[in-house]
C-alpha positions as CSV (number, residue, x, y, z in Angstrom):
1,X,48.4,-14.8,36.4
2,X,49.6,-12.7,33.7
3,X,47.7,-14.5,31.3
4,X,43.8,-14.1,33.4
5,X,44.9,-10.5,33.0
6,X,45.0,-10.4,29.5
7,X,42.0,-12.8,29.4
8,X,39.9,-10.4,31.3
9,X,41.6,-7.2,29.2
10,X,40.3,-8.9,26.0
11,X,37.0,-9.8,26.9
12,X,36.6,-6.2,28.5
13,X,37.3,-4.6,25.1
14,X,34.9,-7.3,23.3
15,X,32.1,-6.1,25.1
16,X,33.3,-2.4,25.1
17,X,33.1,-3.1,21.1
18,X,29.8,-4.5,21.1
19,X,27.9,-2.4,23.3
20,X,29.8,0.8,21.1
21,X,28.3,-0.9,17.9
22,X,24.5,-1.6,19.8
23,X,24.3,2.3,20.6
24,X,25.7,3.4,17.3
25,X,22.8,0.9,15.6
26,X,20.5,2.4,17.8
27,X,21.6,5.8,16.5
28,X,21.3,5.3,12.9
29,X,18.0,3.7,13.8
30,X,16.8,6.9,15.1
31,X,18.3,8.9,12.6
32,X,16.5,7.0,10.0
33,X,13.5,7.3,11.1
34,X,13.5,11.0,11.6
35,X,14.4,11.4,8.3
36,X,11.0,10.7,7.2
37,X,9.0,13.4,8.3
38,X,5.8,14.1,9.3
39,X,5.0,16.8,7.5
40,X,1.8,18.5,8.2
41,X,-1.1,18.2,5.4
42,X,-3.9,21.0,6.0
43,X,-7.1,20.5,5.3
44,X,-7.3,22.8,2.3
45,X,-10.3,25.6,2.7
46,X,-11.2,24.0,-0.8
47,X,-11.8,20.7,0.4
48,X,-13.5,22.6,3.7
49,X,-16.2,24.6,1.4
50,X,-17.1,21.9,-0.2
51,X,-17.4,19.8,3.0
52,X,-19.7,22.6,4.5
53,X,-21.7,23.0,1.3
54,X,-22.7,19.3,1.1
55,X,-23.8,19.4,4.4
56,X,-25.5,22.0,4.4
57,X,-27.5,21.1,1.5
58,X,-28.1,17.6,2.9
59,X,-29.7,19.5,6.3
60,X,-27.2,18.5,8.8
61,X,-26.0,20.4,11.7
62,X,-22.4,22.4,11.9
63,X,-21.4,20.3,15.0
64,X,-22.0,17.0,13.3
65,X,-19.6,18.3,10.3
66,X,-17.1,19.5,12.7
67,X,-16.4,16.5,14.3
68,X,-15.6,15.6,11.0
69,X,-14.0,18.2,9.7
70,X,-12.0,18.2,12.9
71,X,-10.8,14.4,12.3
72,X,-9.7,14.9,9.2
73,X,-7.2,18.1,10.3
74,X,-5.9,16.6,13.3
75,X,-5.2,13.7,10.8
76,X,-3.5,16.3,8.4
77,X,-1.3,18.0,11.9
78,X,0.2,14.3,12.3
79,X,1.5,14.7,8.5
80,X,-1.3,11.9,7.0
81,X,-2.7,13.0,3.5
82,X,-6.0,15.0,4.3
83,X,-7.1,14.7,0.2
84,X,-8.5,11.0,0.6
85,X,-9.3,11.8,3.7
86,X,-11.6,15.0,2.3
87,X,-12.3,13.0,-0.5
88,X,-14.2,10.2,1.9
89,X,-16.1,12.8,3.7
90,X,-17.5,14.4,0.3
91,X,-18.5,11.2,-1.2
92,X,-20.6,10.2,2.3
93,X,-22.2,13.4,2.0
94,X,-22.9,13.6,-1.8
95,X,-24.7,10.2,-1.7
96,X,-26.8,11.3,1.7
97,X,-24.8,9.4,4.5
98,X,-25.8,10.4,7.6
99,X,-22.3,12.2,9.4
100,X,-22.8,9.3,12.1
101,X,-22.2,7.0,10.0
102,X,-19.6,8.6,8.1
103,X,-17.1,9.0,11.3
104,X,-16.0,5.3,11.8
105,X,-15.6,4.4,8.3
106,X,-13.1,7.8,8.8
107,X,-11.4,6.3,11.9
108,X,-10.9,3.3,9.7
109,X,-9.3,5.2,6.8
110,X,-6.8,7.0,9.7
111,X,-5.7,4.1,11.1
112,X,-4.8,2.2,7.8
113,X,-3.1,5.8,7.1
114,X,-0.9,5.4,10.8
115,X,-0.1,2.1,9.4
116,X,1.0,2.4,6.5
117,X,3.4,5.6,7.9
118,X,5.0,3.0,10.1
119,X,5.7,0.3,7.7
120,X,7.5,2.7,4.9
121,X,8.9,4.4,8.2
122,X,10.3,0.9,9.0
123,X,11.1,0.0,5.7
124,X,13.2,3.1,5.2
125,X,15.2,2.7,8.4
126,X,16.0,-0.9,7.6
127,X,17.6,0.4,4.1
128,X,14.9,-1.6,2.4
129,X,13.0,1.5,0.9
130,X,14.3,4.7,-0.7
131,X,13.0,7.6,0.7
132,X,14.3,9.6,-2.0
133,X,12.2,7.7,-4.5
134,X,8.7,7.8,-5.5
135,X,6.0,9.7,-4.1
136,X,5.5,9.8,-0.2
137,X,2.1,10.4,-0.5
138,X,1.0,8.2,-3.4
139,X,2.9,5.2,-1.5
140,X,0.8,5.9,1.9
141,X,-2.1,5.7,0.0
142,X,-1.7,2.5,-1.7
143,X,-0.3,1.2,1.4
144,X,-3.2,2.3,3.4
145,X,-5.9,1.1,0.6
146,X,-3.9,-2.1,0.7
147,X,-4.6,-2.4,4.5
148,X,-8.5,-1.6,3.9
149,X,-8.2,-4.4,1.3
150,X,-6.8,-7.2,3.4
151,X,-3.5,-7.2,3.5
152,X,-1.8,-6.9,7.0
153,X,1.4,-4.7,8.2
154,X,3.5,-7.9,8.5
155,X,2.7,-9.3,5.1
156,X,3.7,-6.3,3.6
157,X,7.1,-6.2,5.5
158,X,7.8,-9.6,4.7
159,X,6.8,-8.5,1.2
160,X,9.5,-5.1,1.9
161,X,12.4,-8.0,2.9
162,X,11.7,-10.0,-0.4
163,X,10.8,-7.9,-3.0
164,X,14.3,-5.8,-3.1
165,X,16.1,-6.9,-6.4
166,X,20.1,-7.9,-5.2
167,X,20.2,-5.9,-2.1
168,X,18.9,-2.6,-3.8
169,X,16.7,-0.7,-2.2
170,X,13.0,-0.3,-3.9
171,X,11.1,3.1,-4.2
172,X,8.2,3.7,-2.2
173,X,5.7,3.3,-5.0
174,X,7.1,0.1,-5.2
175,X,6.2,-0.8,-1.9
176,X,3.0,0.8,-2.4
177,X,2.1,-1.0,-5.6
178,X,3.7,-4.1,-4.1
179,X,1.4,-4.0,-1.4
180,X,-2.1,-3.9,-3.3
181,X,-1.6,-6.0,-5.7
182,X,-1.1,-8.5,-2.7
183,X,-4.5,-7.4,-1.4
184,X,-6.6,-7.9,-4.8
185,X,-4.5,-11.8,-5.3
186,X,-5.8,-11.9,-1.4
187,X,-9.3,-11.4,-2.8
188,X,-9.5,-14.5,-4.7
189,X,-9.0,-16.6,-2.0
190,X,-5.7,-17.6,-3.1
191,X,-3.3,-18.1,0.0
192,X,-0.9,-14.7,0.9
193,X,1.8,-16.6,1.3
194,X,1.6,-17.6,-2.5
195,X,-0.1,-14.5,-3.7
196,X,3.1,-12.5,-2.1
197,X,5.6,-14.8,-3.8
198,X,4.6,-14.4,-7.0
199,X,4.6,-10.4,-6.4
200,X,7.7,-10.7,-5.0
201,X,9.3,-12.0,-8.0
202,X,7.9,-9.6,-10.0
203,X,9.2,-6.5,-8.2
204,X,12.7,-8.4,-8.2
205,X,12.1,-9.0,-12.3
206,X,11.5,-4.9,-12.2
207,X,8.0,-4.9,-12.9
208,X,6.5,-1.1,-12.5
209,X,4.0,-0.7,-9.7
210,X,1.4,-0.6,-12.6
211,X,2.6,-4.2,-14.2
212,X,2.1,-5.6,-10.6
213,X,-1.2,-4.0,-10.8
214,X,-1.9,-5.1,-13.7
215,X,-0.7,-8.8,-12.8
216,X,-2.8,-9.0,-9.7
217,X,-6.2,-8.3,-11.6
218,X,-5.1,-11.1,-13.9
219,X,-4.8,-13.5,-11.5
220,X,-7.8,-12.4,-9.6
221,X,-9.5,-12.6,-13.2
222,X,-8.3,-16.5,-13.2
223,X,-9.4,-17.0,-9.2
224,X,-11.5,-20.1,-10.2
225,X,-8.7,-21.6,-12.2
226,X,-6.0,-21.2,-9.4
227,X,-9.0,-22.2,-6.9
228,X,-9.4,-25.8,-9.2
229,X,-6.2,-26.5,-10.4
230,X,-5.5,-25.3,-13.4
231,X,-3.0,-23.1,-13.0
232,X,-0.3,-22.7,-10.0
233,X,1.3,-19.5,-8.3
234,X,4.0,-21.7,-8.7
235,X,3.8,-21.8,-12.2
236,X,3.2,-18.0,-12.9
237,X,6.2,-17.1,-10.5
238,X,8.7,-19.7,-12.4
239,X,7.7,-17.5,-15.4
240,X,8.1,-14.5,-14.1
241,X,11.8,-15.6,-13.1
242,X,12.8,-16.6,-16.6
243,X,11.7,-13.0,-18.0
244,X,8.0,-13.4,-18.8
245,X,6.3,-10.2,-18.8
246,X,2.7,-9.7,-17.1
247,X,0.8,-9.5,-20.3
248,X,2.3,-12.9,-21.8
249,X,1.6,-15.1,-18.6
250,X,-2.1,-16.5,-18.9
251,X,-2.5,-15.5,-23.0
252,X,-2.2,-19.5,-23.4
253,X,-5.1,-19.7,-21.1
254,X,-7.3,-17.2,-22.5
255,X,-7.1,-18.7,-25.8
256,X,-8.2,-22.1,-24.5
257,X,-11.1,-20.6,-23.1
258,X,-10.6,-21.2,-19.2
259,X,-10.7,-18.7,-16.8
260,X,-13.6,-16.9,-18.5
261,X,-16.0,-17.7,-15.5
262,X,-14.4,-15.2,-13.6
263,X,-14.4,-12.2,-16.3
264,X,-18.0,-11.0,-15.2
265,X,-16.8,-10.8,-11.4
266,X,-13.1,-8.7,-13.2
267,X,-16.0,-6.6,-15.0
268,X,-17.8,-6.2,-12.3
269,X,-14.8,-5.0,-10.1
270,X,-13.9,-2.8,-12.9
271,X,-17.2,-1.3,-12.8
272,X,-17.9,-0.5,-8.7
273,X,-15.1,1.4,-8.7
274,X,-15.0,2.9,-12.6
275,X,-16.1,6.5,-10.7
276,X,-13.1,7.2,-8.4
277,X,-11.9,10.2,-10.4
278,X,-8.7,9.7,-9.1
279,X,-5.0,9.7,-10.6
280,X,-4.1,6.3,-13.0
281,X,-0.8,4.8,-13.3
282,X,-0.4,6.1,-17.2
283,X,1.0,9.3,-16.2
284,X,3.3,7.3,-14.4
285,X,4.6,4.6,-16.6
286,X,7.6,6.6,-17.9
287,X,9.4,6.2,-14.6
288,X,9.9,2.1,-13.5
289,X,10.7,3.7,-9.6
290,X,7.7,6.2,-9.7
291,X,4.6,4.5,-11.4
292,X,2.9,3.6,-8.3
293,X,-0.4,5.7,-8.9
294,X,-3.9,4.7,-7.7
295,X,-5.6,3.0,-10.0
296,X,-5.3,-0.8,-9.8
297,X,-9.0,-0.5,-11.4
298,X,-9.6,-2.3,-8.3
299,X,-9.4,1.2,-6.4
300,X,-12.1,3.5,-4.6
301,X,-12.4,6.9,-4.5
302,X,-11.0,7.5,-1.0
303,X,-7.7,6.2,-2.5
304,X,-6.8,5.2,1.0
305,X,-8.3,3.4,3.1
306,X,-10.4,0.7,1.5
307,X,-13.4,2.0,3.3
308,X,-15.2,2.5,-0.1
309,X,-17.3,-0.2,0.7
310,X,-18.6,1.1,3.4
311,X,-20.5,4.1,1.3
């Protein structure tokens, strides 16, 4: 009798214990995730004169910017960067887009934007991003362009989960750069899953955001050669584990004169998107956690939301 007692005593306390250790998880869960915050990102009266000037040159009515105008702040009130989203507005405009026409390609840009605030929100609860690292906003938008690009929120937390180098926790330009340069290896038809392994391994070797980016438009470059053959993410990734840096993995295969099919489509990439005015990763380089920028010379103007395109 004595003995059910302490039977029932003991498994009492167990699941005392485990639903103490569910409610403190769910704490720390909540904790985390308020300590990325929402700050909100004005539509600067810059960005707004501009915004009216364009339109009115280009004839169009005040209501039609407005809506506009209005999307973009209540964008900027839930803490999502306004500047790409100005940015979008201005280039429609500028090359005589009718507001219309304009709006979804903005809805589009705001909703890669929520996106990619919930993955690094995740990512930073979960201990698998450092907040403290990188820049917020830079990360967002590479996450966000990355979404316009192809990539989905689940690739890129799977990406989050293998990417971190021996437990450590990655910045979020890391994540961000991580991220696109999955998108542009997505562009060449070459599976995700093997695309994300092989950047992966890279963030794990320490690559800089801008070595990823600079990895992904090589493989891109090669496309037809992965597409036929003759050359493997597997092969590329096993490099990249026994040290090889970015700019030594397909010299081999440049000097034999492969993979040149596909330099007029790189040139061509480069060349779309040559006019995006925005920040490069060379101001960047200096710091491995912080070099994240824009440019993956693969990048639009909007610096956001892969709507480019669209315009």
């Amino acid at each position: 009798m004595d003995s059910d007692k302490q039977t029932a005593s003991w498994s009492f306390i167990k699941t005392m214990y485990k639903r103490i250790d569910i409610h403190m998880w769910l704490l720390c869960l909540a904790l985390s995730l308020a300590a990325v915050p929402a700050l909100a990102e004005p539509l600067s009266v810059q960005d707004r004169e501009a915004i009216n000037r364009l339109s009115t040159a280009r004839g169009h009515s005040a209501e039609e910017v407005n809506q506009l105008l209005n999307q973009v702040s209540r964008a900027g009130e839930r803490g999502l960067p306004t500047e790409a989203l100005a940015n979008k507005v201005k280039e429609g405009l500028a090359k005589g887009v009718e507001p219309r026409r304009i709006d979804p390609v903005l809805k589009q840009m705001v909703g890669n934007f929520e996106s990619a605030r919930e993955v690094l929100q995740e990512s930073v609860a979960k201990g698998m991003v450092d907040q403290d690292q990188g820049n917020r906003q830079r990360a967002m938008e590479s996450l966000a362009e990355a979404f316009g690009r192809g990539a989905t929120a689940d690739e890129v937390r799977d990406l989050a989960r293998s990417g971190q180098h021996q437990g450590q926790r990655m910045s979020q330009d890391m994540l961000g750069g991580g991220a696109k340069s999955l998108a542009v290896i997505k562009e060449a038809m070459i599976p995700s899953k093997d695309g994300a392994a092989v950047v992966a391994e890279g963030m794990r070797q320490g690559f800089r955001p801008a070595e990823l980016a600079d990895l992904a438009r090589e493989i891109k470059r090669h496309g037809q050669d992965f597409r036929e053959g003759r050359l493997t993410t597997e092969s590329i990734r096993d490099q990249i584990s026994r040290g090889e840096r970015g700019d030594r993995l397909f010299r081999d295969q440049d000097h034999s004169g492969s993979g040149g099919r596909d330099r007029g489509g790189d040139r061509m990439d480069r060349g779309k998107d040559s006019d995006r005015g925005g920040r490069d990763d060379r101001s960047d380089r200096s710091d491995r956690g912080d070099g994240g920028g824009r440019d993956d010379r693969g990048d639009r103007s909007d610096g956001g939301g892969g709507s480019g395109r669209d315009h």
